[in-house]
PyMOL Python script that loads the backbone (N, CA, C, O; Angstrom):
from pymol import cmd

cmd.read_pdbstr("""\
ATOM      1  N   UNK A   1       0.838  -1.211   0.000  1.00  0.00           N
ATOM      2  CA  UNK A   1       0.000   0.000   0.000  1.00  0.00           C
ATOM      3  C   UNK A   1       0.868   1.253   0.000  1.00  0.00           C
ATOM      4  O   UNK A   1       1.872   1.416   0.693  1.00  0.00           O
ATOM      5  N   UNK A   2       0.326   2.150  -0.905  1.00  0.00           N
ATOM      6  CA  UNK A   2       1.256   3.294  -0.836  1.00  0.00           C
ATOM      7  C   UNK A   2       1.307   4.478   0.248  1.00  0.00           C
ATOM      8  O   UNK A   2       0.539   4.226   1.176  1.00  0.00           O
ATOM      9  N   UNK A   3       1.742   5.255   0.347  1.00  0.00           N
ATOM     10  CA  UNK A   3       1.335   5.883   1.530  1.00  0.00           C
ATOM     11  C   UNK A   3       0.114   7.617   0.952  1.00  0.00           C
ATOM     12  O   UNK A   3      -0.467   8.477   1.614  1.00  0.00           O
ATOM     13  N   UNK A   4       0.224   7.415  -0.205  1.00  0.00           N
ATOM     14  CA  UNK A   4      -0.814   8.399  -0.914  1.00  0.00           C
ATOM     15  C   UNK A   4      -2.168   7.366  -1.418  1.00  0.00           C
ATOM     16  O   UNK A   4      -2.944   7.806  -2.267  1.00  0.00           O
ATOM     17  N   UNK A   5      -2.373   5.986  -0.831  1.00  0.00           N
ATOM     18  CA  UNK A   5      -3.254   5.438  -0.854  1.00  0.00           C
ATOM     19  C   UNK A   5      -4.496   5.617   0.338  1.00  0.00           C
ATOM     20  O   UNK A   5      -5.718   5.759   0.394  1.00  0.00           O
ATOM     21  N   UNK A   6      -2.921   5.473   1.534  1.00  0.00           N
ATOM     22  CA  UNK A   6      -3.004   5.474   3.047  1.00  0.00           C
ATOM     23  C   UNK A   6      -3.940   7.071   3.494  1.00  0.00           C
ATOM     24  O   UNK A   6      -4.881   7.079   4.288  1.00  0.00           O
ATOM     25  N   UNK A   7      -3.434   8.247   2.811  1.00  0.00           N
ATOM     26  CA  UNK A   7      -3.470   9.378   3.120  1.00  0.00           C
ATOM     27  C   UNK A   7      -5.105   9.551   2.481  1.00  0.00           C
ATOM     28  O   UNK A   7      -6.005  10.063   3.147  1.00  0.00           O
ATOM     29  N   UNK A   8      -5.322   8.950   0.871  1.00  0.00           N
ATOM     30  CA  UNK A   8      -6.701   8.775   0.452  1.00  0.00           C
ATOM     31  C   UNK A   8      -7.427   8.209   1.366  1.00  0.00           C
ATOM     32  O   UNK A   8      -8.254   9.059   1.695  1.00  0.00           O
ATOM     33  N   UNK A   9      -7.580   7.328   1.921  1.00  0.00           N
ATOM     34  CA  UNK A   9      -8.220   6.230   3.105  1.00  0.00           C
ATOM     35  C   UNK A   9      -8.249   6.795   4.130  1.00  0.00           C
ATOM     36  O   UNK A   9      -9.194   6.518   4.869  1.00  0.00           O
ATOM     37  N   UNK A  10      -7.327   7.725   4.556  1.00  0.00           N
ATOM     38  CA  UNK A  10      -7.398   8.290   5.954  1.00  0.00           C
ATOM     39  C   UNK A  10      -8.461   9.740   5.510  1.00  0.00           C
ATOM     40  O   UNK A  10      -9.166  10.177   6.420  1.00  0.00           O
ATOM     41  N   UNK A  11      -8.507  10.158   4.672  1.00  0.00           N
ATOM     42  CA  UNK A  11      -9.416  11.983   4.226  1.00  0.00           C
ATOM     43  C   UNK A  11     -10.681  11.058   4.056  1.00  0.00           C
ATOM     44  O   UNK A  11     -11.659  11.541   4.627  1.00  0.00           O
ATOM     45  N   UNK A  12     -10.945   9.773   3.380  1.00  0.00           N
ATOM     46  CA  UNK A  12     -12.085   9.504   3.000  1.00  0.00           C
ATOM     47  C   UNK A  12     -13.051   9.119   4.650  1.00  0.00           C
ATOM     48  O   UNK A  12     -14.007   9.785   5.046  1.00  0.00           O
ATOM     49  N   UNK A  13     -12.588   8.160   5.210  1.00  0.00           N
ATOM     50  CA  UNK A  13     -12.651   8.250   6.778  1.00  0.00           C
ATOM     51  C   UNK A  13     -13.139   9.505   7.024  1.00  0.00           C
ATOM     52  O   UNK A  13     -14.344   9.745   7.099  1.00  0.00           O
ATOM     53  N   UNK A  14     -12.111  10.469   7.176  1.00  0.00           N
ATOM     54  CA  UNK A  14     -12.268  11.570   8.169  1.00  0.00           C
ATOM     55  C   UNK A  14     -13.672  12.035   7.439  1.00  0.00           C
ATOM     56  O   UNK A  14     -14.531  12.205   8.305  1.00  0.00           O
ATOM     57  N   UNK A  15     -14.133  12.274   6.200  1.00  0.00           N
ATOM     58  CA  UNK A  15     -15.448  12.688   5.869  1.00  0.00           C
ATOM     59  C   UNK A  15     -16.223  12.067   6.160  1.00  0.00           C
ATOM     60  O   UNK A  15     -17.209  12.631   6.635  1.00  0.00           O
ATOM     61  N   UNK A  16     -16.241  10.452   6.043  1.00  0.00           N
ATOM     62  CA  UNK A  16     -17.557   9.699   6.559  1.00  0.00           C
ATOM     63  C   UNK A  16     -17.830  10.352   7.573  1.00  0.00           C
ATOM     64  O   UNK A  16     -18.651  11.265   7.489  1.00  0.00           O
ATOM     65  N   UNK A  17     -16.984   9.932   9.224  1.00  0.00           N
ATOM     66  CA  UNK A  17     -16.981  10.329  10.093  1.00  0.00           C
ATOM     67  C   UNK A  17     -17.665  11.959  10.179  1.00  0.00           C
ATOM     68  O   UNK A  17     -18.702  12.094  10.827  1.00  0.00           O
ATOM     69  N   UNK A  18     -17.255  12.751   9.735  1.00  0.00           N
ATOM     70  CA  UNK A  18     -17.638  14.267   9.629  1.00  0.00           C
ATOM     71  C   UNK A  18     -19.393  14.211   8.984  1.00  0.00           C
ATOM     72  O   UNK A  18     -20.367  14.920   9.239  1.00  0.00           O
ATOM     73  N   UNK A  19     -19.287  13.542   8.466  1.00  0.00           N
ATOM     74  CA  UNK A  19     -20.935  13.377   7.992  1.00  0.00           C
ATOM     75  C   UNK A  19     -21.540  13.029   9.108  1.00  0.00           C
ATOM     76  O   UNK A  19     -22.292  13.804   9.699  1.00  0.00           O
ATOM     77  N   UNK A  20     -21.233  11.615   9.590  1.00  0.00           N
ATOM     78  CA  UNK A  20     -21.958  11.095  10.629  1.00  0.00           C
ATOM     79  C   UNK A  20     -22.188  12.214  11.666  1.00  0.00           C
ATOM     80  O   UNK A  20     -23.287  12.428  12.177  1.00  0.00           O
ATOM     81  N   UNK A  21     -21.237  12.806  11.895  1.00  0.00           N
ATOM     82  CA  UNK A  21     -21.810  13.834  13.533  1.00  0.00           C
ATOM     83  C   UNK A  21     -22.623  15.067  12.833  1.00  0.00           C
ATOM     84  O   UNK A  21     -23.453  15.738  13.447  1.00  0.00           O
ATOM     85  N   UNK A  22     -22.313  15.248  11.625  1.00  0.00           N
ATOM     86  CA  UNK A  22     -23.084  16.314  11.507  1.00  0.00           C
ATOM     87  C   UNK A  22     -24.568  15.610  11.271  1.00  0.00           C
ATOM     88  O   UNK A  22     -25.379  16.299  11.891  1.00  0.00           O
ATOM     89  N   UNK A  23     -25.269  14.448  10.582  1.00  0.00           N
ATOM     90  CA  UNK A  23     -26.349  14.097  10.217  1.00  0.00           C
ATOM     91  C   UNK A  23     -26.897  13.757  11.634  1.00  0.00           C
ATOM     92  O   UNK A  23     -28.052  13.332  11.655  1.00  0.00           O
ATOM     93  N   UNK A  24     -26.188  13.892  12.920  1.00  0.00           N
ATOM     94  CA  UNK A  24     -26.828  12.997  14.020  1.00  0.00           C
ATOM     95  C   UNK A  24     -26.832  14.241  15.345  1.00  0.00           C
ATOM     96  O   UNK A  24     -25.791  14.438  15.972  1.00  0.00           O
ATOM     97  N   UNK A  25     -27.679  14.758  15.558  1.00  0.00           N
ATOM     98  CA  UNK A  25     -27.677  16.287  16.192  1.00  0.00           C
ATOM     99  C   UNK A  25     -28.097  15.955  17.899  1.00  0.00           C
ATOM    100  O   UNK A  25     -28.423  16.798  18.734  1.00  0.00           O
ATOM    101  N   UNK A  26     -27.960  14.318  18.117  1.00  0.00           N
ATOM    102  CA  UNK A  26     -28.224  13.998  19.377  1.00  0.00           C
ATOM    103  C   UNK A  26     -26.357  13.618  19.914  1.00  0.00           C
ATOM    104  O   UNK A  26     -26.120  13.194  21.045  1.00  0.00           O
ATOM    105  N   UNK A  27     -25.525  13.807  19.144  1.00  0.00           N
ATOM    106  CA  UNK A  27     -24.149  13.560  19.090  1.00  0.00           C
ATOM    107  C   UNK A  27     -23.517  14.522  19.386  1.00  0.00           C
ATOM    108  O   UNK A  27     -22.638  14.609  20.243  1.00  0.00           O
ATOM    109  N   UNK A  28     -24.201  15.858  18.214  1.00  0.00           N
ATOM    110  CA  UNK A  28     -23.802  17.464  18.620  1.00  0.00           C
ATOM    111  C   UNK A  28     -24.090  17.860  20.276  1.00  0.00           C
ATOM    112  O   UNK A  28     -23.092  18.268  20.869  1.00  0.00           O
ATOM    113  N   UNK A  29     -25.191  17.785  20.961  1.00  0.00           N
ATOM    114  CA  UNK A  29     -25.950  17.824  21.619  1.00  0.00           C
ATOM    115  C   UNK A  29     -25.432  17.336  22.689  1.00  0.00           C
ATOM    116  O   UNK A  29     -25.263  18.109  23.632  1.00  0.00           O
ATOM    117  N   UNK A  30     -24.986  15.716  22.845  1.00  0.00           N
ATOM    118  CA  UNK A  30     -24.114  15.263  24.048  1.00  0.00           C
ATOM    119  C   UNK A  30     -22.555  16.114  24.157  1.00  0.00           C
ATOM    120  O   UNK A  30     -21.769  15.848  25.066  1.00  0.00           O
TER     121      UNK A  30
END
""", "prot")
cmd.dss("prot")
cmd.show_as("cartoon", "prot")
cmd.util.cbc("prot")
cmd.orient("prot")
């Protein structure tokens, strides 16, 4: 694995993640 594979995989993550708390306002909230 390359490490500009690694770095793709790690930004794509960090957006899921960033979606999830923003779509879930009982997450914001706690």
């Amino acid at each position: 694995m390359n490490s500009s594979a690694i770095l793709y995989f790690e930004m794509e993550c960090s957006i899921i993640i960033g979606l999830l708390f923003f779509k879930s306002p009982s997450i914001n909230k706690a």
